[in-house]
C-alpha positions, 0 to 999 in steps of 0.5 A, spaced: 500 500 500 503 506 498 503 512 503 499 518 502 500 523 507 496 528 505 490 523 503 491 519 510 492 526 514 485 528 510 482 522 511 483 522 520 480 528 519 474 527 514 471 520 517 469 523 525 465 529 521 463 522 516 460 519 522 458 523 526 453 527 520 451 519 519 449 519 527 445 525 525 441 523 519 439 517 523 437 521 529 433 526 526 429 522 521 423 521 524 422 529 524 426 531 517 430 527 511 434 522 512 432 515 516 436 509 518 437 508 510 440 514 508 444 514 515 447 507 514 449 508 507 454 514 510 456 511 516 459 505 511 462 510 506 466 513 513 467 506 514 470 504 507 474 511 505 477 509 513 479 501 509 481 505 503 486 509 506 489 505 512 488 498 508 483 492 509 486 489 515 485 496 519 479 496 516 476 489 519 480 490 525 475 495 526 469 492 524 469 484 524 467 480 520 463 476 525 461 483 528 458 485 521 454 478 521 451 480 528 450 488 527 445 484 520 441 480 524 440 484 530 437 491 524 434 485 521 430 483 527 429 490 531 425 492 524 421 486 525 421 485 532 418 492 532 413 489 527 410 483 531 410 488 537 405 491 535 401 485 533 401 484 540 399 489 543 393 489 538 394 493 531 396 491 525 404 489 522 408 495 525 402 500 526 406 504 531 400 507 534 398 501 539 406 502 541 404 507 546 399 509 551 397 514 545 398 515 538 403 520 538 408 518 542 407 511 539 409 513 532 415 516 534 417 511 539 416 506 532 419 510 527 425 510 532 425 503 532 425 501 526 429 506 522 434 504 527 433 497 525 435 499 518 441 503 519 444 498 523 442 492 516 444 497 511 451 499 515 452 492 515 451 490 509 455 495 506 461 494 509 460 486 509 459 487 500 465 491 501 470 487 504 467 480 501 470 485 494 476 487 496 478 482 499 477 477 493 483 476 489 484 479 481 484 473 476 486 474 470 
């Protein structure tokens, strides 16, 4: 891997502003644009920008295979755990009104929730393509 100093020195600095910006689109999406998609897609982009810079060893030492796998199922089963909740407490699938003991709070706490679920798959699937691509070796 070849040194770049003023890249490496760039990259410090612009992947807490990265990640930190991805905190904020996940928190403020239940009020605004943005939600756990949008939020998970940055969040992995800090996360590769770091690989590409520090290389993949760094990277996974960071973020483990292993803990990826966990990180997916858990989004995975926060968004449906969120949905089957609902169910029994007598709404419909993810019908966040009945999460609550009113409607309002219901939506907000469901919503939450949910787009929490997702930020955590998305993240994770991101980063996992991206090593699962950078890892494979060139045949030609």
């Amino acid at each position: 891997m070849i040194r770049h100093v003023i890249l490496r020195i760039v990259a410090k600095t612009l992947i807490p502003c990265i990640l930190l910006f991805a905190f904020y689109v996940q928190f403020h999406g239940d009020f605004g644009p943005g939600g756990g998609f949008q939020a998970g897609v940055i969040f992995a982009a800090g996360i590769i920008l770091f690989a590409l810079m520090f290389g993949l060893p760094a990277a996974r030492r960071v973020c483990s295979p292993r803990a990826l796998e966990i990180l997916i199922s858990l989004g995975v089963l926060l968004y449906g755990g969120v949905g089957l909740a609902s169910i029994f407490k007598g709404g419909n699938f993810l019908d966040y009104s009945v999460l609550a003991h009113d409607a309002v709070h219901g939506q907000h706490i469901g919503i939450f929730l949910v787009e929490l679920g997702v930020g955590l798959t998305v993240t994770a699937v991101m980063i996992k393509l991206f090593f699962l691509f950078a890892g494979r070796k060139h045949i030609l």
